[in-house]
C-alpha beads as a LAMMPS data file, in Angstrom:
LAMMPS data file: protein, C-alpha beads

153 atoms
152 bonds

1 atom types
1 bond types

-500.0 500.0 xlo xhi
-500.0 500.0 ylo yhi
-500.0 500.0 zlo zhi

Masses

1 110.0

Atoms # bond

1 1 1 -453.212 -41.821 461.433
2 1 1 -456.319 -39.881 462.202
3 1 1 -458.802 -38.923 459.263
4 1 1 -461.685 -37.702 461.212
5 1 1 -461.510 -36.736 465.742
6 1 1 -461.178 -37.762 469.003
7 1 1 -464.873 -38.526 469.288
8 1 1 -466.606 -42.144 469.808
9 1 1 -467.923 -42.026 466.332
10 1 1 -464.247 -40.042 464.752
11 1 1 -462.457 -43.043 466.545
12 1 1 -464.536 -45.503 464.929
13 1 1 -464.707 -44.283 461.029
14 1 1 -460.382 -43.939 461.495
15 1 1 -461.292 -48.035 462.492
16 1 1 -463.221 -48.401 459.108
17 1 1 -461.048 -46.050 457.525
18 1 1 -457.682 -48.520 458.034
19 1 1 -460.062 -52.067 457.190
20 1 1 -462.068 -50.658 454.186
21 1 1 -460.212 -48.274 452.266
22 1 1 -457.030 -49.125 449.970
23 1 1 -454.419 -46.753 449.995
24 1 1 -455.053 -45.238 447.050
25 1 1 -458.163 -44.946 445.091
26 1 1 -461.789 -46.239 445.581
27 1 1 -463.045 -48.647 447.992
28 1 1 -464.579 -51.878 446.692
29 1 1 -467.390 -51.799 448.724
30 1 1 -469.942 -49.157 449.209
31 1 1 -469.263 -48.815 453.431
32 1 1 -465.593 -48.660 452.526
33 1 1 -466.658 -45.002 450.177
34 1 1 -468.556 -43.782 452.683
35 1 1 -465.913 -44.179 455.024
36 1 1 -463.351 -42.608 452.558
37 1 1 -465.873 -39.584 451.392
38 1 1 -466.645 -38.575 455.665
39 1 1 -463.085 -38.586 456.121
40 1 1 -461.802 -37.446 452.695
41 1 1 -464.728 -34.092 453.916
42 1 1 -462.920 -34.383 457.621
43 1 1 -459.511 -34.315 456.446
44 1 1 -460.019 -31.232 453.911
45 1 1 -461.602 -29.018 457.046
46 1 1 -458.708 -30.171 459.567
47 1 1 -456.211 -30.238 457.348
48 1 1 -456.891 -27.072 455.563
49 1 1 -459.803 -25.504 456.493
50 1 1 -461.979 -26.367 453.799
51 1 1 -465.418 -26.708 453.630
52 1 1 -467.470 -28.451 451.173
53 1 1 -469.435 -25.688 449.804
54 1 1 -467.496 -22.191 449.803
55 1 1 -464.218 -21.695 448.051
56 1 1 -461.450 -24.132 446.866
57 1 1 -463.612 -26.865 449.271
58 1 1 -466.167 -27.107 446.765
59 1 1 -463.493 -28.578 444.102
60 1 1 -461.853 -30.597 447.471
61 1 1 -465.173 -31.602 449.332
62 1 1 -468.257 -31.142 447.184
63 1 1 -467.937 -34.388 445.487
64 1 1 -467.621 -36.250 448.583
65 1 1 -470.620 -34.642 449.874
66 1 1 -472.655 -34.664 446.645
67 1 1 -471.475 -38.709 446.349
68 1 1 -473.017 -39.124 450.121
69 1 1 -476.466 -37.143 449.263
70 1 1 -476.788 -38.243 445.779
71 1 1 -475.719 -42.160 445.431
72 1 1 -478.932 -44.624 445.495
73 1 1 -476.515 -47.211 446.728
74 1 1 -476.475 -45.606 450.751
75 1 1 -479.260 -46.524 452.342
76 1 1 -481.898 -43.845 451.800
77 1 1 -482.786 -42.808 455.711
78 1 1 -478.821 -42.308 455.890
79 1 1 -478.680 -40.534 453.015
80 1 1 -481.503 -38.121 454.010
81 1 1 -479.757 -37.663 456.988
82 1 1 -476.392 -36.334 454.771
83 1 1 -478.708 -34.177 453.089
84 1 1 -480.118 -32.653 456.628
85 1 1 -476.797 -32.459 458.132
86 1 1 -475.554 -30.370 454.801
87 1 1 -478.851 -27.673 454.692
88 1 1 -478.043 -27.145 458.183
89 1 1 -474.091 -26.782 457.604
90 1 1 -474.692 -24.249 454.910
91 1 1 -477.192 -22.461 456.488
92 1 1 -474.049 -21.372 459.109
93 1 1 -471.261 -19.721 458.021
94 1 1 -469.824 -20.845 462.180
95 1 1 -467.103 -22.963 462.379
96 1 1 -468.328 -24.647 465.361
97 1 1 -471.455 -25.472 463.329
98 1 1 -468.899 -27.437 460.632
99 1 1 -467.706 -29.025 463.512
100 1 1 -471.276 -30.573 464.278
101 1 1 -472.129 -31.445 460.569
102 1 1 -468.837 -33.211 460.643
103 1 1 -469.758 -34.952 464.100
104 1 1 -473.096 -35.945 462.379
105 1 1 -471.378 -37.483 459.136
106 1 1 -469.404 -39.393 461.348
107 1 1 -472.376 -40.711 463.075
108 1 1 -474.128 -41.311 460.198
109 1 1 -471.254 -43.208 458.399
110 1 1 -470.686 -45.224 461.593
111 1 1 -474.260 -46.410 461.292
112 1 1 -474.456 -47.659 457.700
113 1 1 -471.265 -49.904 458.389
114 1 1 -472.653 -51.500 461.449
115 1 1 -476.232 -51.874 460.624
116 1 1 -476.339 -52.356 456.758
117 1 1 -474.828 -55.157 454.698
118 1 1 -471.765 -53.851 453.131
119 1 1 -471.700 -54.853 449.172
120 1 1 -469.557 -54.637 446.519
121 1 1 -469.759 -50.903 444.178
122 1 1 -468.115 -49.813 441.225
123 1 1 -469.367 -46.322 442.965
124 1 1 -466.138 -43.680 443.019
125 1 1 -467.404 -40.704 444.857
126 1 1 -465.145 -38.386 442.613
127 1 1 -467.952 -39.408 440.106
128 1 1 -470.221 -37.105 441.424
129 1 1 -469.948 -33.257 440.656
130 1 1 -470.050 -30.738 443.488
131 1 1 -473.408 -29.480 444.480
132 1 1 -471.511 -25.994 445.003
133 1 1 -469.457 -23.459 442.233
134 1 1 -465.951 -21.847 444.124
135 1 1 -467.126 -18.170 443.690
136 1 1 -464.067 -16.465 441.988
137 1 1 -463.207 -13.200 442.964
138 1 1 -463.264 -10.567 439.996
139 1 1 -459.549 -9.632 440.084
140 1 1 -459.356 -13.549 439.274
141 1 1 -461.801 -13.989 436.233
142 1 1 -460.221 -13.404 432.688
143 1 1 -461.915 -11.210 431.151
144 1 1 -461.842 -10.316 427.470
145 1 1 -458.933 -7.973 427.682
146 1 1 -456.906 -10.620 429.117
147 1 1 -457.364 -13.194 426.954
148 1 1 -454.616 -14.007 424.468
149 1 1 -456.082 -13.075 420.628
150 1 1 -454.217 -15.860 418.184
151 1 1 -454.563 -13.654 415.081
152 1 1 -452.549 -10.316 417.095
153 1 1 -449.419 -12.943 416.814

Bonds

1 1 1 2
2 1 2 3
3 1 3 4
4 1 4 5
5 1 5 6
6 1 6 7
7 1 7 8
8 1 8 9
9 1 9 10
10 1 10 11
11 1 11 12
12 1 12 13
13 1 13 14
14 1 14 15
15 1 15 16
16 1 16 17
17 1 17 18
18 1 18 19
19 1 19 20
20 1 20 21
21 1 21 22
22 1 22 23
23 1 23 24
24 1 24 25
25 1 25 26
26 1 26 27
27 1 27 28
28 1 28 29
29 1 29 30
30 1 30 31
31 1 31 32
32 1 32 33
33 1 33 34
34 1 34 35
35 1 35 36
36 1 36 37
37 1 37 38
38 1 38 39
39 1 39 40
40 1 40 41
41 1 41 42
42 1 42 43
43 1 43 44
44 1 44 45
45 1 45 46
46 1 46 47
47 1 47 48
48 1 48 49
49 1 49 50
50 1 50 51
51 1 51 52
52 1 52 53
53 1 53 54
54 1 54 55
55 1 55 56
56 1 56 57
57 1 57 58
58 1 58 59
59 1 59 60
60 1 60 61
61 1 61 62
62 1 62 63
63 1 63 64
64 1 64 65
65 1 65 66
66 1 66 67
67 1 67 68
68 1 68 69
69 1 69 70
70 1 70 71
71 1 71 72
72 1 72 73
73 1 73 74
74 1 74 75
75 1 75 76
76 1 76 77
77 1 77 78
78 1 78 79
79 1 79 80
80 1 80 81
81 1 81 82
82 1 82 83
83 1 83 84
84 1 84 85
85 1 85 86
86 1 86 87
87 1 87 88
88 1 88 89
89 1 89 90
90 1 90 91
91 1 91 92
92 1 92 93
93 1 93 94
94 1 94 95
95 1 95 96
96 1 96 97
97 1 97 98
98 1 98 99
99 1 99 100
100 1 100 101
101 1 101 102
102 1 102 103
103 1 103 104
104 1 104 105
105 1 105 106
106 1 106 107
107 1 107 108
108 1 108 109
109 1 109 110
110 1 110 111
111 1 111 112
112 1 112 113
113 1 113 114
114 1 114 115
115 1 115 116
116 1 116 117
117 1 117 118
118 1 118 119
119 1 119 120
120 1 120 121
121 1 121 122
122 1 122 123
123 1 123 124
124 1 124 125
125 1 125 126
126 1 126 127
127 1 127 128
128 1 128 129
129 1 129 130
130 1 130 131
131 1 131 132
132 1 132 133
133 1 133 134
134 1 134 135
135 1 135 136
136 1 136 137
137 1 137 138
138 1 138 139
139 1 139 140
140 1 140 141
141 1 141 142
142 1 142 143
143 1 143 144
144 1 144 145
145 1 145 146
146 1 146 147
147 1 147 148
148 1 148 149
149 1 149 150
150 1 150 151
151 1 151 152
152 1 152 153
């Protein structure tokens, strides 16, 4: 099964993927989550189009994202290099430019497994809280009209 794409660095986190991450729920190591939050981000945008910081992919990729930028277990150099790789994603709106941010996070995942020691975490990157708010559209917000007054009933 393929999480992330046909590139050196896709073909080599869907190798991690298969060794490090249980079927369901967290990894026990912290490689293992960074595997499963690059291709948990991967699988949202070619599965579905989402991306991490506009719409319903903010709720279905933010926390990955925020987990790889904001855990003090990834090395730090790495985890500047999620942060650079997300400005530069936001700052285009192209979806060839989501292609390269994913290209990068596979790159970047690919070279905490092989070059730092993988340890055990309790780290579950749905602990971390999107970075990014789905905007709602006003036709979707409840506003006061709608709501449902207890004491009318």
């Amino acid at each position: 099964m393929t999480y992330a794409n046909d590139s050196k660095a896709g073909k080599a986190v869907d190798y991690y993927f298969e060794r490090m991450v249980p079927a369901m729920g967290k990894a026990e190591t912290i490689n293992g989550e960074i595997i499963r939050a690059v291709t948990r981000i991967g699988y949202r945008w070619y599965n579905d189009g989402d991306k991490f910081f506009e719409g319903y992919g903010c709720t279905t990729a933010g926390p990955a994202l925020a987990f790889l930028t904001n855990c003090s277990e990834i090395d730090s150099q790495i985890r500047a290099g999620f942060s650079s790789a997300e400005w530069k994603a936001v700052d285009s709106f192209r979806d060839e430019n989501y292609e390269a941010f994913l290209q990068q996070l596979f790159e970047l995942a690919v070279k905490h497994v092989e070059t730092i020691p993988n340890k055990p975490t309790e780290v579950d990157m749905f602990d971390f809280d999107s970075n990014y708010e789905e905007e709602w559209d006003d036709e979707d917000d409840w506003d006061d009209e709608d709501e449902w007054d207890d004491e009318e009933f």
